[in-house]
C-alpha positions as a printed NumPy array, in Angstrom:
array([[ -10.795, -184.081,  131.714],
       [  -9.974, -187.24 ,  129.922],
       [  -7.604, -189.034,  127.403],
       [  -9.285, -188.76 ,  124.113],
       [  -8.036, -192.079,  121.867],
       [  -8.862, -191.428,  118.014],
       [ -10.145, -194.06 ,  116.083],
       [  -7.847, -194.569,  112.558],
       [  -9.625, -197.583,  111.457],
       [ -12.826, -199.124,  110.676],
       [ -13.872, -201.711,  112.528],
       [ -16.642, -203.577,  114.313],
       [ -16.569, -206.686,  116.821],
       [ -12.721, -205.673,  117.415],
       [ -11.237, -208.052,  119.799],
       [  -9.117, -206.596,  122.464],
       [  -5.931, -208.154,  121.587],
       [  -5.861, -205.774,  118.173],
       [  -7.297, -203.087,  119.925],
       [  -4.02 , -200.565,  118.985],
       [  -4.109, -201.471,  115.271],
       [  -7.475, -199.615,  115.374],
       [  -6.272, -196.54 ,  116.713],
       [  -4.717, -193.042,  115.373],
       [  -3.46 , -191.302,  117.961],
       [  -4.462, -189.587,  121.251],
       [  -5.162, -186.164,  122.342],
       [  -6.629, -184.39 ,  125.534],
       [ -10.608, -183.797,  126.003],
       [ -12.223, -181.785,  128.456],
       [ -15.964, -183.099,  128.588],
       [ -18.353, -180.178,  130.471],
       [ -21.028, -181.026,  132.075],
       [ -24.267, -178.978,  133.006],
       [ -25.182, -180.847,  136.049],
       [ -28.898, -178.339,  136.31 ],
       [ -29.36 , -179.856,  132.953],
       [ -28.634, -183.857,  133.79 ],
       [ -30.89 , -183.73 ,  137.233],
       [ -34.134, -181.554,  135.089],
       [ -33.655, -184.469,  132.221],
       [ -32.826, -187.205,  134.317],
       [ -30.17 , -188.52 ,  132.057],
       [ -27.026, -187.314,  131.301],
       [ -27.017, -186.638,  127.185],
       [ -28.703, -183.145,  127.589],
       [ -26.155, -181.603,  130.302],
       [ -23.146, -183.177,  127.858],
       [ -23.872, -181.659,  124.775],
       [ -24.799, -177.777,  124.724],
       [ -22.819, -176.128,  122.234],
       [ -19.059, -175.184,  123.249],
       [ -19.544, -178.127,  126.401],
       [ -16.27 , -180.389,  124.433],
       [ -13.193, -179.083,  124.222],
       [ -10.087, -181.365,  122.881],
       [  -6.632, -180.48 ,  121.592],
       [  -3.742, -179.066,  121.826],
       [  -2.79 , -181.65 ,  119.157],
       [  -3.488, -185.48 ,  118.242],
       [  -1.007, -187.584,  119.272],
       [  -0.047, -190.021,  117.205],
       [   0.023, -193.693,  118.75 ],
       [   3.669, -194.354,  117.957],
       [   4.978, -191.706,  120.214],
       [   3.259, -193.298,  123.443],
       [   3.84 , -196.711,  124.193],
       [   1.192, -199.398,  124.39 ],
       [  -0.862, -199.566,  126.738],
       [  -0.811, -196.326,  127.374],
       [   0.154, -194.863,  130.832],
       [   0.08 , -191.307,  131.139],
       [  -0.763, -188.744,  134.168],
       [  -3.759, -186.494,  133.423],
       [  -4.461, -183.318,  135.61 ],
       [  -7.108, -180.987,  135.531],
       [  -6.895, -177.22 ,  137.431],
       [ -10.276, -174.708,  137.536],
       [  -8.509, -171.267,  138.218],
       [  -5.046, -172.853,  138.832],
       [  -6.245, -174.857,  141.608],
       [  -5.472, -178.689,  141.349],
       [  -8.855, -180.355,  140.918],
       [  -7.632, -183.805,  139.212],
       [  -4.423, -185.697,  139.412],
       [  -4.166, -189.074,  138.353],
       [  -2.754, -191.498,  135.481],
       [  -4.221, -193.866,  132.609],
       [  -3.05 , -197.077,  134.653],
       [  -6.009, -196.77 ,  136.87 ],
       [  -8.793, -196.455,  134.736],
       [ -11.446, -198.638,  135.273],
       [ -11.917, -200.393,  131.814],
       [  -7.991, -200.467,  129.846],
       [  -8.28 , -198.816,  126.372],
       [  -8.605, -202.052,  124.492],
       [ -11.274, -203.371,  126.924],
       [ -13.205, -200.469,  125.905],
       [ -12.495, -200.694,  122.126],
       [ -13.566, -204.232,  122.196],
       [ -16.932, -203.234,  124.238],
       [ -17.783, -200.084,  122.039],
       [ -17.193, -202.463,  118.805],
       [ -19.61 , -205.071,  119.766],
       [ -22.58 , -204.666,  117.207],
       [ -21.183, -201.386,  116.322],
       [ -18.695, -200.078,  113.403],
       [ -15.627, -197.544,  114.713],
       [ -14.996, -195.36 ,  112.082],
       [ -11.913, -193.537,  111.318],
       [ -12.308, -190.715,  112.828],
       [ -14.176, -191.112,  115.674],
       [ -13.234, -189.836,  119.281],
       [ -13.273, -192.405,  122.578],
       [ -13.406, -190.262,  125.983],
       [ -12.267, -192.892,  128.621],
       [ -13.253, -191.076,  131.72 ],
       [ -12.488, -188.675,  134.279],
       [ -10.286, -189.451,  137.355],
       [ -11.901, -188.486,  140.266],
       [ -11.78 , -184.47 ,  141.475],
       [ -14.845, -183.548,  139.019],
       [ -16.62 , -180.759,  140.729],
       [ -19.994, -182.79 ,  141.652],
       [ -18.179, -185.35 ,  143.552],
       [ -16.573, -182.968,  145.696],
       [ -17.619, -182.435,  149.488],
       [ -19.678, -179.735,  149.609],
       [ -20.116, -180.268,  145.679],
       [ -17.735, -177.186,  143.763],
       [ -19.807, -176.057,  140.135],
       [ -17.398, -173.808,  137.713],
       [ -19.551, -170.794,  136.808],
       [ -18.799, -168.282,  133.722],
       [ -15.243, -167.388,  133.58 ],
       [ -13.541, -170.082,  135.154],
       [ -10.652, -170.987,  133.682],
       [ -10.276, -175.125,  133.006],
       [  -6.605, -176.265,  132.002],
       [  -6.632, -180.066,  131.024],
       [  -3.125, -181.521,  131.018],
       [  -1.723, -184.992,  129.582],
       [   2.119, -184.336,  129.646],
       [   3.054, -186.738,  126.965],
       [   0.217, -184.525,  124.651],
       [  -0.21 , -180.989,  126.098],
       [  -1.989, -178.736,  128.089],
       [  -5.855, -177.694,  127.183],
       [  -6.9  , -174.459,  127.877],
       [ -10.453, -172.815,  127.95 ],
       [ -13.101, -170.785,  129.95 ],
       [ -16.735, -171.473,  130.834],
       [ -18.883, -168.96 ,  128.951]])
């Protein structure tokens, strides 16, 4: 689960201090990962993009209605049991840290989706290690936003 920030203008080699002119809006994303998938390829790309593995919505956001920077709890439940609970604050690179990164040598586009991260609770980190299986349900929740809903297939 992660804060999805939507990219509303092009732009390459943005430095951080215009970071929020470059962005839209904001919605919720829940990134699934096939962890069978990232240890057979070594690298995580193949386990993060099967068909139906990205899920974001309820809405977009748009970036007047939060204020700047953005702090805003984000919780994740697998079969209504609490898996994540945390808040934007205490990511590890700030929005327009990672705006100014992803920019370097490369054009945003209008358009184009920034997931900052998971908080920790993901599944694989857990002690023993917890894997959804088919017909879990996920529910992704960034209060200011809404609540994401979906099952594993």
């Amino acid at each position: 689960m992660e804060l999805a920030v939507i990219i509303g203008r092009r732009g390459k080699d943005i430095p951080k201090e215009e970071a929020e002119n470059y962005i839209f809006g904001y919605s919720v994303f829940n990134d699934i990962s096939s962890r069978r998938l990232q240890n057979q390829h070594g690298q995580w790309f193949k386990g993060k993009s099967l068909d139906t593995y990205t899920a974001m919505g309820p809405v977009i956001l748009h970036r007047s209605a939060l204020p700047f920077p953005v702090e805003a709890d984000v919780r994740s439940y697998v079969n209504n049991e609490k898996r994540q609970d945390s808040n934007t604050r205490f990511f590890l690179t700030d929005i327009p840290q990672m705006i100014e990164d992803l920019s370097r040598g490369m054009t945003l586009e209008p358009g184009d989706i920034i997931a900052t991260g998971t908080p920790a609770g993901v599944g694989m980190g857990c002690r023993p290690p917890r894997f959804m299986k088919a017909g879990d349900c996920v529910t992704c929740e960034i209060p200011p936003i809404g609540t994401l809903t979906n099952y594993i297939l």
